[in-house]
MARFINU-700086 format. One record per residue (C-alpha): z, y, x. Coordinates in nm, 4 decimals, decimal comma, always signed. Layout:
// residues N
z / y / x
Z / Y / X .
...
END
This chain:
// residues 129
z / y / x
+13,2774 / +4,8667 / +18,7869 .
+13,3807 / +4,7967 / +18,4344 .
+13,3744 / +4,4336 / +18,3236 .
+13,1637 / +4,3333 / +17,9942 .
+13,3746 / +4,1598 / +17,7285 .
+13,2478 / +3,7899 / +17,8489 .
+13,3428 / +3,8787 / +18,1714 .
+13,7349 / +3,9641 / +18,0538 .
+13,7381 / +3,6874 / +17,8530 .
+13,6316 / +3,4102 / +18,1101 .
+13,9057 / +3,2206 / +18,3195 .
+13,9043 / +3,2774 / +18,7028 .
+13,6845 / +3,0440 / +18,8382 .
+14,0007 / +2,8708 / +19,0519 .
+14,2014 / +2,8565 / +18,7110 .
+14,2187 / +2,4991 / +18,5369 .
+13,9867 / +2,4843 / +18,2620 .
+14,1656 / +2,1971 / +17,9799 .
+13,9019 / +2,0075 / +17,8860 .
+13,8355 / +1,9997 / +17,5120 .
+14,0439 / +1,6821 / +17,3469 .
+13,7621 / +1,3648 / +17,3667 .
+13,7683 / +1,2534 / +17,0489 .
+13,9642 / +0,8787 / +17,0109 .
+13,6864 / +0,6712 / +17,0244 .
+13,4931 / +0,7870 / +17,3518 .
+13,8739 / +0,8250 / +17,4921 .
+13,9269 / +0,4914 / +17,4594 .
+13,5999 / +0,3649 / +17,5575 .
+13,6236 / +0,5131 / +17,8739 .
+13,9563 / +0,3212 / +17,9088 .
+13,7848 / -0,0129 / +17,8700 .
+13,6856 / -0,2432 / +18,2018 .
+13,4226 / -0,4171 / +18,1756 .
+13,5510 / -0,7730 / +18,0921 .
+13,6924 / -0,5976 / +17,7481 .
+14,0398 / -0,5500 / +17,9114 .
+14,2825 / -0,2493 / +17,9156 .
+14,5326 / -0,1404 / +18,1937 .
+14,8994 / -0,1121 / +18,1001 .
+14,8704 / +0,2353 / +18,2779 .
+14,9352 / +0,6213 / +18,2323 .
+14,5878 / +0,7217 / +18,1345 .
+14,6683 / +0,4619 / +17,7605 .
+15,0197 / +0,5915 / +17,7495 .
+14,9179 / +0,9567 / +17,7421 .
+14,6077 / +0,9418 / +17,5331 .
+14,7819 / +0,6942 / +17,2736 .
+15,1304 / +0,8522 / +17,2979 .
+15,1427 / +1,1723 / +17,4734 .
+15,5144 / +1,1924 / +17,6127 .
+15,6847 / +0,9778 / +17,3677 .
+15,7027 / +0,7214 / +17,6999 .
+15,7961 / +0,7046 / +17,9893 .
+15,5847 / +0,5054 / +18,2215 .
+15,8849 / +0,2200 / +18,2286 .
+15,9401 / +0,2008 / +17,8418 .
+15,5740 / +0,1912 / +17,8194 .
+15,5665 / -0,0916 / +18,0112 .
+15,8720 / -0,2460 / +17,8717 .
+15,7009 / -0,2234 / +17,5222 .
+15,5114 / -0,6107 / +17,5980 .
+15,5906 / -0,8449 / +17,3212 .
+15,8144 / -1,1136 / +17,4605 .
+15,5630 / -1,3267 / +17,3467 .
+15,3455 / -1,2278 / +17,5757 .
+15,5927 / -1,0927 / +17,8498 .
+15,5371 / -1,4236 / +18,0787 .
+15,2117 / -1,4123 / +18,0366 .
+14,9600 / -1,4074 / +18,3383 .
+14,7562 / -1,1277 / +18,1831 .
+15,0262 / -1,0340 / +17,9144 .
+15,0100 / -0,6196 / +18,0283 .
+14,6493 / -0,6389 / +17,9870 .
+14,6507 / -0,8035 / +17,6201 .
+14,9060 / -0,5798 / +17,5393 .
+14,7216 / -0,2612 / +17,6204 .
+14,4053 / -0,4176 / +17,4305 .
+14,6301 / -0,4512 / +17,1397 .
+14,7645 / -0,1178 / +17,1271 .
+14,3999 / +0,0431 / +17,2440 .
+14,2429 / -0,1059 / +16,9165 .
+14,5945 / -0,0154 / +16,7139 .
+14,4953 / +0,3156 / +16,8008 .
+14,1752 / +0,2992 / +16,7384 .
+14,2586 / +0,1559 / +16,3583 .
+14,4810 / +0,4409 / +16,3311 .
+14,2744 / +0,7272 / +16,4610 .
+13,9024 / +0,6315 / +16,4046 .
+13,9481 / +0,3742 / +16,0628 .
+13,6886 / +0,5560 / +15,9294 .
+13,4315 / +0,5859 / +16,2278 .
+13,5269 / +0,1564 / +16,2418 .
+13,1433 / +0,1096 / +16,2311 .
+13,1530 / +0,3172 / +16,5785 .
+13,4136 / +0,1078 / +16,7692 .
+13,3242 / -0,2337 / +16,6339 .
+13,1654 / -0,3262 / +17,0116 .
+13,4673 / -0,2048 / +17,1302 .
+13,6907 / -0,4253 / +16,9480 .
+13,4785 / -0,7281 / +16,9705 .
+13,4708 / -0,6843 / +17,3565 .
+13,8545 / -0,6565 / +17,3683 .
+13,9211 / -0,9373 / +17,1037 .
+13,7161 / -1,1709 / +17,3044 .
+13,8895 / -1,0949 / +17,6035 .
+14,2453 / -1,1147 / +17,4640 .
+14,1382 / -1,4289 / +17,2538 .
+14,0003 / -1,6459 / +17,5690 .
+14,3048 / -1,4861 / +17,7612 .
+14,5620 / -1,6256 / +17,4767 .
+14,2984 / -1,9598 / +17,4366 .
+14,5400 / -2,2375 / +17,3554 .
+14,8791 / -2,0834 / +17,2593 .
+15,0947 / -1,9558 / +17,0080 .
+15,0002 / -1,5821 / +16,9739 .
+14,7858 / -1,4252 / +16,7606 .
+14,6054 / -1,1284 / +16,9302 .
+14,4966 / -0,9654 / +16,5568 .
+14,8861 / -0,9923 / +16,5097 .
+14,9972 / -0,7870 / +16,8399 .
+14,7114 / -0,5454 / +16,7045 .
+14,9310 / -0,5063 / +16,3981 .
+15,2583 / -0,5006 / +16,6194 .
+15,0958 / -0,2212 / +16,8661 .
+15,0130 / -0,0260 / +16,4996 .
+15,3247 / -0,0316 / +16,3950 .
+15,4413 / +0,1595 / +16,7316 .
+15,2601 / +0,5051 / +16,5403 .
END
């Protein structure tokens, strides 16, 4: 029997379907744990930075202020999260304020009685674009 023009067009069922790009904002959301935190992982690395990484230079991109740092992978992925968010969304900021209060407030009881800045490793992680 001859196949309609919908039918043609549609994938196999068993072929990958690529889901339609999230725009940045949900993306990152869905990144986000619960206690405002990021992981250092793949999943940030390829939504913030597609290939330009490898998993090791990703990691190896913590601030040596932060490098010693108990939780210094997780501020640093909070940091480049909201960089990208700045970047991406700066006009949809209204959006992902909850976002970047959660984070901040994270990072800034995380970094609570030391040197660093966490709104200045936002501006370090920007300048990674």
């Amino acid at each position: 029997p001859r196949q309609s023009l919908a039918q043609q067009a549609a994938p196999a069922p068993s072929a990958p379907v690529a889901a339609p790009a999230e725009d940045p904002i949900t993306a990152i959301a869905r990144l986000q744990l619960f206690d405002g935190s990021f992981q250092l992982d793949s999943a940030l690395r390829e939504l913030v930075f597609g290939d330009r990484f490898s998993q090791d230079a990703f990691v190896e991109t913590v601030p040596a202020s932060i490098r010693t740092h108990s939780q210094g992978p997780q501020i640093w992925a909070a940091a480049i999260a909201l960089a990208y968010l700045k970047v991406k969304a700066a006009d949809k900021r209204d959006i992902w304020a909850g976002l970047w209060e959660k984070a901040s407030e994270f990072a800034d009881q995380a970094l609570q009685g030391g040197e660093v800045s966490f709104h200045l490793l936002v501006n370090d992680a920007a300048s990674m674009f």
